[in-house]
C-alpha positions as CSV (number, residue, x, y, z in Angstrom):
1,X,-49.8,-237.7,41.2
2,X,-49.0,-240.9,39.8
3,X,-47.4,-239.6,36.6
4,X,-44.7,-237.5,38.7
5,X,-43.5,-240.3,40.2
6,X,-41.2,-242.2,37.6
7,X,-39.6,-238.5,37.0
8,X,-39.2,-238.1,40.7
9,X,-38.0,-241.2,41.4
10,X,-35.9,-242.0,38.5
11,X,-33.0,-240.6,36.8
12,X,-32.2,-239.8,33.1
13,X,-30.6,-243.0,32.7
14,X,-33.2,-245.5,34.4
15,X,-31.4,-245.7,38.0
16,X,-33.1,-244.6,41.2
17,X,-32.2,-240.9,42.3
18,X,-30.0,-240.6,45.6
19,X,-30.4,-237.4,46.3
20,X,-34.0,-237.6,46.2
21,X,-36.6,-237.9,49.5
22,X,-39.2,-240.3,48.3
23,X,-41.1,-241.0,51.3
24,X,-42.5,-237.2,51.5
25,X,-44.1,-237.5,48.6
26,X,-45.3,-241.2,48.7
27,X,-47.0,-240.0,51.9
28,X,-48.7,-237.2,50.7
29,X,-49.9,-240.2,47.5
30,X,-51.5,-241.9,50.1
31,X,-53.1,-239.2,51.9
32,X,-54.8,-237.9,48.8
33,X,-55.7,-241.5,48.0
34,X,-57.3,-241.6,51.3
35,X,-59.4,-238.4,50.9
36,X,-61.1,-239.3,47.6
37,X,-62.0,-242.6,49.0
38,X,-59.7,-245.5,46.6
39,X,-59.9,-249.0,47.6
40,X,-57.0,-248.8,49.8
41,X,-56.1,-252.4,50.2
42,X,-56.2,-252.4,45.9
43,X,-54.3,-249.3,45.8
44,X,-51.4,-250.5,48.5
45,X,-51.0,-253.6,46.4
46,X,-51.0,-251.0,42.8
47,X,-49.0,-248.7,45.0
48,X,-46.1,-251.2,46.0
49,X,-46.0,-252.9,42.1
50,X,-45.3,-249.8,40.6
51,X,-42.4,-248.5,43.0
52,X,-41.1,-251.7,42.5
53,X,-40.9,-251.5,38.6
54,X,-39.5,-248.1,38.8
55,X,-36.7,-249.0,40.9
56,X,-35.9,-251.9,38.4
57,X,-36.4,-249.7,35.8
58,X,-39.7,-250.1,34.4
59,X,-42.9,-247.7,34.1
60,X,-45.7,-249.8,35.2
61,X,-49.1,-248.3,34.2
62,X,-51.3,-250.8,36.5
63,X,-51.3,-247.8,39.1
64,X,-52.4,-245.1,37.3
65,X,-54.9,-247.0,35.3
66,X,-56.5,-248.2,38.1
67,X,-56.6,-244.4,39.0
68,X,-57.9,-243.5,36.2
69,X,-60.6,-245.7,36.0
70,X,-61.7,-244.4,39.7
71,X,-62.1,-240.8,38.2
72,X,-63.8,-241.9,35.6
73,X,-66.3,-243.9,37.8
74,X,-66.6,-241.0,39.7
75,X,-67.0,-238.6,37.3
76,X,-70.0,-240.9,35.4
77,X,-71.9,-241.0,39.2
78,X,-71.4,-237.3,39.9
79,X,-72.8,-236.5,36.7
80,X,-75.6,-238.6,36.9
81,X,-76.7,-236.3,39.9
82,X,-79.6,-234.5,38.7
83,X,-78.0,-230.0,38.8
84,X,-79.3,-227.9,41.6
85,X,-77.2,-225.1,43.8
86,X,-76.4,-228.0,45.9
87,X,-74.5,-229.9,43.2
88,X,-72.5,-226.4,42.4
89,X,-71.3,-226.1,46.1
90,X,-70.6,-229.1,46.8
91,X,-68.3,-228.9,43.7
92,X,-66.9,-226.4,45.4
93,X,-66.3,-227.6,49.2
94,X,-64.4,-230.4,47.1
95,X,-61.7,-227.9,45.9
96,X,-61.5,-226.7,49.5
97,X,-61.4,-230.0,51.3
98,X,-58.4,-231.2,48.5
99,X,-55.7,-229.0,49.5
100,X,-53.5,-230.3,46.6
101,X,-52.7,-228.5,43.5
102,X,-54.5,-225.4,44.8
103,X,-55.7,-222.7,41.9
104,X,-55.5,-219.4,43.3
105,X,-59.5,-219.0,42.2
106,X,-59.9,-221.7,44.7
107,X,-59.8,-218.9,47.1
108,X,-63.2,-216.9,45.9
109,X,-64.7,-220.6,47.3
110,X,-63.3,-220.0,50.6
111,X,-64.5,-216.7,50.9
112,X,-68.1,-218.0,49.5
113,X,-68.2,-220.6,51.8
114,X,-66.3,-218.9,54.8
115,X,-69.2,-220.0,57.5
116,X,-68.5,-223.4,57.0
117,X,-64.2,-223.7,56.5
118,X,-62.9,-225.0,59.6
119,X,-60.4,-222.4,61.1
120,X,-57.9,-225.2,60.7
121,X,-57.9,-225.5,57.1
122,X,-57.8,-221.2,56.6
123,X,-53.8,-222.1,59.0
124,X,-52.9,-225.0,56.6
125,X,-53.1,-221.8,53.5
126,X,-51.4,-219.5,55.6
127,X,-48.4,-221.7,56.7
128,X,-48.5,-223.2,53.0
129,X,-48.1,-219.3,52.1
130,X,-45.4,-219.3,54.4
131,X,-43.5,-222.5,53.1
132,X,-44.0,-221.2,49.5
133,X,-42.5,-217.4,50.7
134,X,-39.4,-218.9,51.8
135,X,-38.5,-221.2,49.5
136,X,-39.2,-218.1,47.5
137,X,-36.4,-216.0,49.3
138,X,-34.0,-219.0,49.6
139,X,-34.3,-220.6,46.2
140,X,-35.3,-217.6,44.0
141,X,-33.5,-214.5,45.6
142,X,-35.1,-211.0,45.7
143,X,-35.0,-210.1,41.8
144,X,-37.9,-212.1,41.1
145,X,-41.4,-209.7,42.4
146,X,-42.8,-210.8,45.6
147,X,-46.3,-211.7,44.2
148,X,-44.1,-214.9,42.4
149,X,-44.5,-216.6,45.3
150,X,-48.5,-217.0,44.7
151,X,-48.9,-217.7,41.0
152,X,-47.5,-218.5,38.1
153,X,-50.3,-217.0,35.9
154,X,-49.2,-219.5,33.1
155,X,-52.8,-218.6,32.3
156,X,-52.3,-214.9,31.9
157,X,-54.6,-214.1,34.3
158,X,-52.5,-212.1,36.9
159,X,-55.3,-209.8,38.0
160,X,-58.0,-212.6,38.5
161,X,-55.3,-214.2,40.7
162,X,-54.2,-211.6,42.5
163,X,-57.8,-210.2,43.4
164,X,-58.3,-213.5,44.8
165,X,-55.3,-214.1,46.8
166,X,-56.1,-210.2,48.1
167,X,-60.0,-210.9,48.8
168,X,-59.2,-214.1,50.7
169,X,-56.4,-212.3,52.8
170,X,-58.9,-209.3,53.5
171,X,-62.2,-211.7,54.3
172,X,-59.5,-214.0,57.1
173,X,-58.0,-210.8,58.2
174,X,-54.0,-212.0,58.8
175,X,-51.2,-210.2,58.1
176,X,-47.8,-210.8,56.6
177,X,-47.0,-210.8,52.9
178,X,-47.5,-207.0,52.6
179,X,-44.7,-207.0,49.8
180,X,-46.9,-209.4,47.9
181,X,-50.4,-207.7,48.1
182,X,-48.8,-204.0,47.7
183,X,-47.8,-205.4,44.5
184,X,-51.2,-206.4,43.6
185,X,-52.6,-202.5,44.4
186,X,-49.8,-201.5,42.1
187,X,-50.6,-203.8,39.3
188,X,-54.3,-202.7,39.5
189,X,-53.4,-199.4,39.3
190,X,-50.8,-199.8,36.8
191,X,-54.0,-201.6,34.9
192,X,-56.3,-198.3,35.6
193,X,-54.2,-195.3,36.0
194,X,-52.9,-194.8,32.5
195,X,-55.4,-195.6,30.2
196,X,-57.7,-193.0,32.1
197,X,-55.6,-190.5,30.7
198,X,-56.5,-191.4,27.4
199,X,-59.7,-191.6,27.9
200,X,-60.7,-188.0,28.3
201,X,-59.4,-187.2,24.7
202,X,-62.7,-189.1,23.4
203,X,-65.5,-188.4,25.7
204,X,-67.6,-187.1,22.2
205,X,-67.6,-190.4,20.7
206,X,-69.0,-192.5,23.6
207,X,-66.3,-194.8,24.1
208,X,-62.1,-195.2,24.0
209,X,-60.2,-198.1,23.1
210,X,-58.9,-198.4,26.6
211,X,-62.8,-197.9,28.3
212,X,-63.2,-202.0,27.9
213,X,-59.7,-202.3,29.8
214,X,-60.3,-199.8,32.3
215,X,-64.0,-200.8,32.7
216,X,-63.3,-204.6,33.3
217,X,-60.0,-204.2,36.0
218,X,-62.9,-201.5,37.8
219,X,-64.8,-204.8,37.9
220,X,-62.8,-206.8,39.4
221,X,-60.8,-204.5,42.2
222,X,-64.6,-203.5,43.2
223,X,-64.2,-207.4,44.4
224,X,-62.2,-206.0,47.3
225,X,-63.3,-203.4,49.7
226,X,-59.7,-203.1,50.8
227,X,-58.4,-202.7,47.9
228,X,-60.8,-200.4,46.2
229,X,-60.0,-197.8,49.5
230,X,-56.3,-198.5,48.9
231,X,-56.1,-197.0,45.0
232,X,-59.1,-194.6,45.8
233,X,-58.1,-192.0,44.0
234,X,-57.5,-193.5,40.6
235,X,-60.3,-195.8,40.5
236,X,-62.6,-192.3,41.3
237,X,-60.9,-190.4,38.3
238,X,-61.8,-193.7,36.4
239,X,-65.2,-193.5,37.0
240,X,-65.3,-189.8,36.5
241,X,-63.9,-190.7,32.9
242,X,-66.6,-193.1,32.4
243,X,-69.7,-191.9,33.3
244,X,-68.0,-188.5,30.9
245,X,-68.3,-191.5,28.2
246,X,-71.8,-192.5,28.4
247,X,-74.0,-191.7,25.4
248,X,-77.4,-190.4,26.0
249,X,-79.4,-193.4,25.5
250,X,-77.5,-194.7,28.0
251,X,-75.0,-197.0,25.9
252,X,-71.3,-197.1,26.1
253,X,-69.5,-197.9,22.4
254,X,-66.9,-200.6,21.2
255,X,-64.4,-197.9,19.6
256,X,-62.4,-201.4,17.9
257,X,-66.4,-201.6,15.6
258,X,-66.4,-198.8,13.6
259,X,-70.2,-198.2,12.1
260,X,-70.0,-195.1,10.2
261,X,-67.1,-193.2,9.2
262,X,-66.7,-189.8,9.2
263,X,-63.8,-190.2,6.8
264,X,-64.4,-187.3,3.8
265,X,-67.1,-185.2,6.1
266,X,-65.0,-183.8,9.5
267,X,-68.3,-182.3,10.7
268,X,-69.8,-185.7,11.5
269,X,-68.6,-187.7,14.5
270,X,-67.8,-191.3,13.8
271,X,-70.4,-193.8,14.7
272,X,-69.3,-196.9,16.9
273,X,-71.1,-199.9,17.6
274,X,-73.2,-199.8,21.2
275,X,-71.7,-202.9,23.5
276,X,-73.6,-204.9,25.4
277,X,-70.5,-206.1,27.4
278,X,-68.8,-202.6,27.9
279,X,-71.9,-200.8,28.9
280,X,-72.7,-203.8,31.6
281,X,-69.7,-202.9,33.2
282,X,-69.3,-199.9,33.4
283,X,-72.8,-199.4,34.6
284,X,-71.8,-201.8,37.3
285,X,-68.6,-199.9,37.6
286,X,-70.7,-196.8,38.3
287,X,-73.8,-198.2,40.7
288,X,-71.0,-200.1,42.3
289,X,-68.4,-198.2,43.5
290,X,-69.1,-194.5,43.1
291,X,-70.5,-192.4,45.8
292,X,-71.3,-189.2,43.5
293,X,-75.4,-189.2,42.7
294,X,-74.8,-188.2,39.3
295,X,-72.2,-190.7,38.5
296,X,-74.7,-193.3,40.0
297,X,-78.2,-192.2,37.9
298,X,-75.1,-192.9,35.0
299,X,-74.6,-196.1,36.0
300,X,-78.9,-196.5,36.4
301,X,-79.3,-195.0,32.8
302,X,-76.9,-197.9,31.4
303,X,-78.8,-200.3,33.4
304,X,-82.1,-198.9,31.8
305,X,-80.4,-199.4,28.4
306,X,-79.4,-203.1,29.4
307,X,-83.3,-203.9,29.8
308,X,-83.7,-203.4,26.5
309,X,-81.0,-205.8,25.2
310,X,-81.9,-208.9,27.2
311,X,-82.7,-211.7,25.0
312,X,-85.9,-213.4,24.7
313,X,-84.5,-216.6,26.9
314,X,-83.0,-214.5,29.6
315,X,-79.6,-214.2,28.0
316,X,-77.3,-211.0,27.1
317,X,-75.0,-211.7,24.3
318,X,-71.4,-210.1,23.4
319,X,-71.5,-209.1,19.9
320,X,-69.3,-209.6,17.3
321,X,-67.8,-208.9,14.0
322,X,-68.1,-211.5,11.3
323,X,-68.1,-211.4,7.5
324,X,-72.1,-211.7,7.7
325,X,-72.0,-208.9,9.9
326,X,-72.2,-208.6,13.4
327,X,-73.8,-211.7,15.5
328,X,-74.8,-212.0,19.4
329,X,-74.3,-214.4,21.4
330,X,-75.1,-215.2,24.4
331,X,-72.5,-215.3,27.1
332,X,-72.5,-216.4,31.0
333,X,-70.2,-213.8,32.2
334,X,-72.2,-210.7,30.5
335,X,-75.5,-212.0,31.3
336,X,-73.9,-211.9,35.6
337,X,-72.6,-208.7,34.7
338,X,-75.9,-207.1,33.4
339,X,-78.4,-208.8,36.2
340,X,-76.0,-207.5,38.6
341,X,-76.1,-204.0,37.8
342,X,-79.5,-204.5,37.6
343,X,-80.2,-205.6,40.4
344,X,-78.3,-203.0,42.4
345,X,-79.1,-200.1,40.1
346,X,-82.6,-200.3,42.5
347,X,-84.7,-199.7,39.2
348,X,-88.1,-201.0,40.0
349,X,-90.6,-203.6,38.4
350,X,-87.4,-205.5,37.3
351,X,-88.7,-208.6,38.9
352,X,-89.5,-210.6,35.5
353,X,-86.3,-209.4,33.7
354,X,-84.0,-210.5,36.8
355,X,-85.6,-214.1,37.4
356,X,-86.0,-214.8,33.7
357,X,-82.1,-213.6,33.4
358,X,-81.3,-216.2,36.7
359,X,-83.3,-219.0,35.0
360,X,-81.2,-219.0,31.8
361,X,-77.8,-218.9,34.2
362,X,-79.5,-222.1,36.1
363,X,-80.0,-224.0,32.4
364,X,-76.0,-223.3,31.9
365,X,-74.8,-225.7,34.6
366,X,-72.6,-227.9,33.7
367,X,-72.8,-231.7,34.2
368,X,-70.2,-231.6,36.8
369,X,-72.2,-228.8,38.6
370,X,-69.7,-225.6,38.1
371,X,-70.1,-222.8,35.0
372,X,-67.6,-222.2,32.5
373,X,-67.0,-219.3,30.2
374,X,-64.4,-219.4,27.4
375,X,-61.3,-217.1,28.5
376,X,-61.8,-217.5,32.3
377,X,-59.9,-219.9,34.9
378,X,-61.9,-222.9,37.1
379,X,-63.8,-222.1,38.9
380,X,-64.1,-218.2,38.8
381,X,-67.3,-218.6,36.8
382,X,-69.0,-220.9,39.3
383,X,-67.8,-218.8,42.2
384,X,-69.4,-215.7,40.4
385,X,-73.0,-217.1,39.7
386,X,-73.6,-218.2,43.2
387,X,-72.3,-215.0,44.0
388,X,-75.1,-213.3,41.9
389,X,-77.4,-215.2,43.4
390,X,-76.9,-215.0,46.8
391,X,-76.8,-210.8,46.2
392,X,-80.4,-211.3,43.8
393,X,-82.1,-213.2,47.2
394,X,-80.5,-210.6,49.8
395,X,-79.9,-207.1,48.2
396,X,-82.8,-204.6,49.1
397,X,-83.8,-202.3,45.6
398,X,-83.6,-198.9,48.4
399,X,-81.7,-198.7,51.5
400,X,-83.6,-196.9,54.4
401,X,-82.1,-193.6,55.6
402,X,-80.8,-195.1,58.3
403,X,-79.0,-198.0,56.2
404,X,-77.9,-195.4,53.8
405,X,-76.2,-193.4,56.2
406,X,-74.5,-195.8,57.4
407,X,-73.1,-197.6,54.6
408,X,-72.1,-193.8,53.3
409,X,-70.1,-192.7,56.5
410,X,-68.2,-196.0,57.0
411,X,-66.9,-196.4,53.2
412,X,-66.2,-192.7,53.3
413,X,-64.3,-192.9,56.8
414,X,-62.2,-195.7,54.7
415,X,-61.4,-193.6,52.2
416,X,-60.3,-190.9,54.6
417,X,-57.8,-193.3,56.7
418,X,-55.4,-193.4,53.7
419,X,-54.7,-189.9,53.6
420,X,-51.9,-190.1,56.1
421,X,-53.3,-187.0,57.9
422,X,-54.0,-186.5,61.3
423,X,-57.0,-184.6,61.3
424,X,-58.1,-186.9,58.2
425,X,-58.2,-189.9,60.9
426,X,-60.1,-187.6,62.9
427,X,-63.5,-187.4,60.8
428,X,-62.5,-190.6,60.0
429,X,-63.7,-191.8,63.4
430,X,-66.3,-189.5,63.8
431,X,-67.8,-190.5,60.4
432,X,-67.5,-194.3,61.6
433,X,-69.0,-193.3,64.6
434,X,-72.0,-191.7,63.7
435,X,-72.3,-194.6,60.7
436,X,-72.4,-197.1,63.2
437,X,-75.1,-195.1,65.4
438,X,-77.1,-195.0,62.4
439,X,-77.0,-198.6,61.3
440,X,-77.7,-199.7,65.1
441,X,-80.9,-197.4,64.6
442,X,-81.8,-198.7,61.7
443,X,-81.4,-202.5,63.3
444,X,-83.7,-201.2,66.2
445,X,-86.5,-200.0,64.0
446,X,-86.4,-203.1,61.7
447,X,-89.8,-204.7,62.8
448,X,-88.2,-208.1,64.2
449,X,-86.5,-205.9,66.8
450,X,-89.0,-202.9,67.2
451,X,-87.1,-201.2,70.1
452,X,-87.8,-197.3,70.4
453,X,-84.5,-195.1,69.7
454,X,-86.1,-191.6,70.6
455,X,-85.9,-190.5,74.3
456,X,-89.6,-190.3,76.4
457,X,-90.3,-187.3,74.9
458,X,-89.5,-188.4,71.4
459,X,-87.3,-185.8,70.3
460,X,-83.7,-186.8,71.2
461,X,-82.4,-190.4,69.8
462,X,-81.4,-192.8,72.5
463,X,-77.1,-192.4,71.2
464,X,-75.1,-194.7,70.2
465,X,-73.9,-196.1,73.3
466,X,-77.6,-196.8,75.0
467,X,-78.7,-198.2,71.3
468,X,-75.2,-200.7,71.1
469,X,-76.9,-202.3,75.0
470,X,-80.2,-201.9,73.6
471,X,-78.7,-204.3,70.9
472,X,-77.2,-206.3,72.8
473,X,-79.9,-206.8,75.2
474,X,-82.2,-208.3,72.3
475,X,-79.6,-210.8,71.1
476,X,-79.2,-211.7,74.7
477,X,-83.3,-211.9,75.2
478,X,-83.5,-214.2,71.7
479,X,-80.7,-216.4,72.2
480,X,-78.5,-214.7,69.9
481,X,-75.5,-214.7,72.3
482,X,-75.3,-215.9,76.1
483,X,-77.0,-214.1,78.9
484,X,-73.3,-213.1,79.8
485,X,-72.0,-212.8,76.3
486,X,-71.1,-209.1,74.9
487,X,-71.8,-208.6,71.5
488,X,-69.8,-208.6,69.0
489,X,-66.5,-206.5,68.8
490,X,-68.2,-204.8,71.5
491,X,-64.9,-203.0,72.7
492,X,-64.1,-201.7,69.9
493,X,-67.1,-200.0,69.5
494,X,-66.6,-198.8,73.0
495,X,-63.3,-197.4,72.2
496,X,-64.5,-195.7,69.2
497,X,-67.4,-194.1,71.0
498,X,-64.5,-192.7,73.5
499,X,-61.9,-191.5,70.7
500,X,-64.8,-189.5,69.0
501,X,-65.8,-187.9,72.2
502,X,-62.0,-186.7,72.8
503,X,-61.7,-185.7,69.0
504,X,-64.3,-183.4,69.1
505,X,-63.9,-182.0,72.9
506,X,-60.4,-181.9,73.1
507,X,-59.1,-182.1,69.8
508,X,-56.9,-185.3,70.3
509,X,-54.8,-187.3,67.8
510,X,-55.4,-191.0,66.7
511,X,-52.7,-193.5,65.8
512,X,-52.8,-195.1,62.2
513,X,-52.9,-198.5,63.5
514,X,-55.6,-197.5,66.3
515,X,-58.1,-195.9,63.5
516,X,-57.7,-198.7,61.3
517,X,-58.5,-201.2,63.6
518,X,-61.3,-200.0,65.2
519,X,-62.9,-199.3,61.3
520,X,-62.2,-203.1,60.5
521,X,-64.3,-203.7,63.8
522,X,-67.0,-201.2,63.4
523,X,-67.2,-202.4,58.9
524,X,-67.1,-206.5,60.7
525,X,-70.1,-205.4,63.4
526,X,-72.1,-203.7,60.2
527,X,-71.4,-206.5,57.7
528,X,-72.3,-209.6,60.4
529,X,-75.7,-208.2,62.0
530,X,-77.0,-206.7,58.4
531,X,-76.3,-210.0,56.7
532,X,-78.5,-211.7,60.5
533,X,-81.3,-209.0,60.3
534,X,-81.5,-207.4,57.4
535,X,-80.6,-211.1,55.1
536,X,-77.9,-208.7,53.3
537,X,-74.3,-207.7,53.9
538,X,-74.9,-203.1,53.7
539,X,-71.5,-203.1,53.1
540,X,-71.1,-205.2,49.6
């Protein structure tokens, strides 16, 4: 802040600009000085000195020293505080509450920590959005692509930003900037789509040298529900290419580490090197996203083969090629990757292997209180691990029927909206329908509810309808809501009740917008009362 203001101020030739607006951005000086708590009175006093001495023509430095000196104070006390999960969020409600210099990985954090950012601060990003959009339009023209208006990626990492700018868009649920995100589904499918073609030419050799590409842009659109429905049908020929890949043993190969040539013998198949790193993913990949069985007990036979590669202090390591021969070490991001699809692979007895994997993550926190891995952006690594560990303490090894049901007709009714077909939106409701009748059975019968769904004579279920009051009634009775409160998104769950009873007896039509709306309410009802009763979100 400080640095910028000779430049600002300032011309070429020593002489005060005047065509430039200094009291804008000597304002917003002082308001950041406020929020990170300077001696005021001191830096008024450093404040006025300095303008002074640029206006004459000088740079004084008293300003920014005593800034500088301030960070480093603070810096010594926050890294004096002993680490804990508390340190690394409060790292992270920093980033929010400094609305400054925002990094579009910022973002992840206000998703993370969307129960506690003031509504407020969620219409300061979107009208910033705005302000940056139209000087976008006005100052850059319409040849530069939309998504310009949200990064500069002078880090390379385009898709890491735009996943982020997409998830935080989809978690607030506004509008506007569709140019921008319908650029980001074409980039990650631009990312996906071609290199799958290739990938089919080598399914006997247990790897491509586009898998790692392919595998790792699966990862991080499967950060985005939305998204992930938007470019279905690419990311499930991807996986179908993938789990075609997989060796027996369960391993996925490095095709760039070439073990054993078959180079003077055609009748042997060159030997690549198993990867740690490319088989965590796309194992994730697999558990993650697909909803085919077989693909699945895939992605479960990698995670089996990931057992067997965890280090002795928790650790899984990337390997690589050196002219000793090839080394492992340990990483941050592959050892998140790994317990992950662990952890949702639903492999039993895993207990020791996950905690002792969690405990080695815990030892890598920084002094600050964030993670860092080489190659990523601040703070996507912190964002990750609490990520991890908030899905290790909530995510169930086996969903009951009921849960299973459910979580399998709504992400299959999202699927089925995009196919711009009437009668698609038809069992697109009537899957979300009978999804959402399913999950409020499920929350009936969880024992901290224990409300009967089958009729007197225990044959019939109770329906949807009479389980949503039944529902209601309990969150009433424990003082979840009011006495006179209705539970949440309670109409539209009414209106989709009625629209799937005049689908299937009189055959009627559904609007696009209608169908999509009342799915965003029925996947918002699922993902808020799983995440209250269950302690996990079904829907992640």
């Amino acid at each position: 802040m400080v640095d910028i203001l000779p430049m600002t101020v300032m011309s070429s030739k020593g002489t005060r600009r005047k065509d430039t607006k200094i009291e804008p951005l000597i304002e917003s000086i002082r308001r950041q000085a406020n929020n990170i708590c300077l001696n005021q009175k001191l830096f008024e006093q450093f404040l006025g000195v300095t303008l002074d001495g640029i206006f004459k023509g000088n740079r004084p430095k008293a300003l920014s020293n005593f800034v500088q000196s301030h960070a480093k104070g603070l810096h010594r006390k926050i890294c004096s505080i002993p680490n804990s999960l508390d340190k690394a969020y409060d790292a992270l409600r920093a980033l929010i509450e400094g609305d400054s210099w925002r990094s579009d990985q910022e973002y992840d954090a206000f998703v993370l920590l969307s129960d506690e950012v003031p509504k407020e601060t969620i219409s300061r990003e979107i009208n910033s959005w705005k302000k940056d959009a139209k000087w976008h339009e006005t100052e850059r023209g319409h040849d530069i692509p939309p998504t310009s208006i949200f990064w500069l990626s002078l880090d390379f990492h385009e898709d890491i930003d735009g996943i982020s700018r997409y998830r935080f868009r989809e978690h607030f649920n506004f509008g506007e900037f569709e140019p921008a995100f319908s650029e980001v589904e074409s980039m990650f499918e631009a990312n996906i789509a071609p290199a799958v073609a290739g990938m089919a030419e080598m399914r006997d050799i247990h790897g491509s040298s586009e898998l790692q590409i392919v595998a790792y842009e699966l990862w991080l659109a499967s950060r985005s529900i939305k998204l992930c429905n938007r470019i279905g049908d690419s990311i499930s020929l991807a996986l179908t290419n993938i789990s075609a890949l997989r060796s027996p043993e369960g391993w996925w190969s490095d095709t760039n580490v070439l073990i054993r040539s078959n180079q003077g013998d055609f009748t042997l198949k060159p030997e690549y090197l198993p990867s740690i790193y490319i088989t965590a993913l796309c194992s994730l990949d697999l558990v993650k996203l697909s909803v085919q069985d077989s693909q699945i007990q895939s992605g479960v036979l990698g995670a089996r083969w990931l057992l067997s590669k965890q280090n002795a202090n928790g650790s899984w390591s990337r390997e690589k090629v050196t002219k000793d021969g090839i080394e492992y070490d340990p990483e941050v991001f592959i050892t998140i990757l790994a317990l992950e699809a662990l952890i949702r692979s639903g492999i039993s007895n895993i207990e020791h292997t996950v905690n002792l994997g969690i405990e080695w993550l815990l030892n890598q926190q920084e002094q600050f209180g964030t993670w860092n891995d080489e190659g990523f952006p601040f703070p996507f690594m912190t964002v990750l691990v609490l990520e991890l560990l908030k899905l290790k303490g909530t995510y169930p090894l086996v969903l009951d029927h009921y849960q299973s049901v459910s979580r399998g007709f709504l992400q299959r009714s999202k699927k089925l909206i995009l196919e711009d077909n009437a009668n698609s939106r038809r069992l697109a409701v009537i899957g979300a329908y009978h999804g959402l009748e399913a999950f409020l059975y499920s929350l009936l019968s969880y024992p901290s509810i224990n409300v009967p769904i089958f009729d007197n004579k225990g044959i019939n279920t109770i329906g949807m309808r009479k389980a949503l009051n039944e529902f209601q009634g309990h969150l009433r009775k424990g003082g979840g809501i009011k006495p006179t409160e209705a539970v949440y998104c309670h109409n539209s769950l009414d209106r989709l009740a009625y629209l799937r009873d005049q689908i299937v007896h009189k055959a009627i039509d559904v609007t696009e917008s209608e169908c999509h709306s009342l799915i965003d309410d029925a996947s918002r009802f699922m993902s808020r009362y799983s995440l209250q009763i269950f302690g996990f979100d079904i829907l992640s």
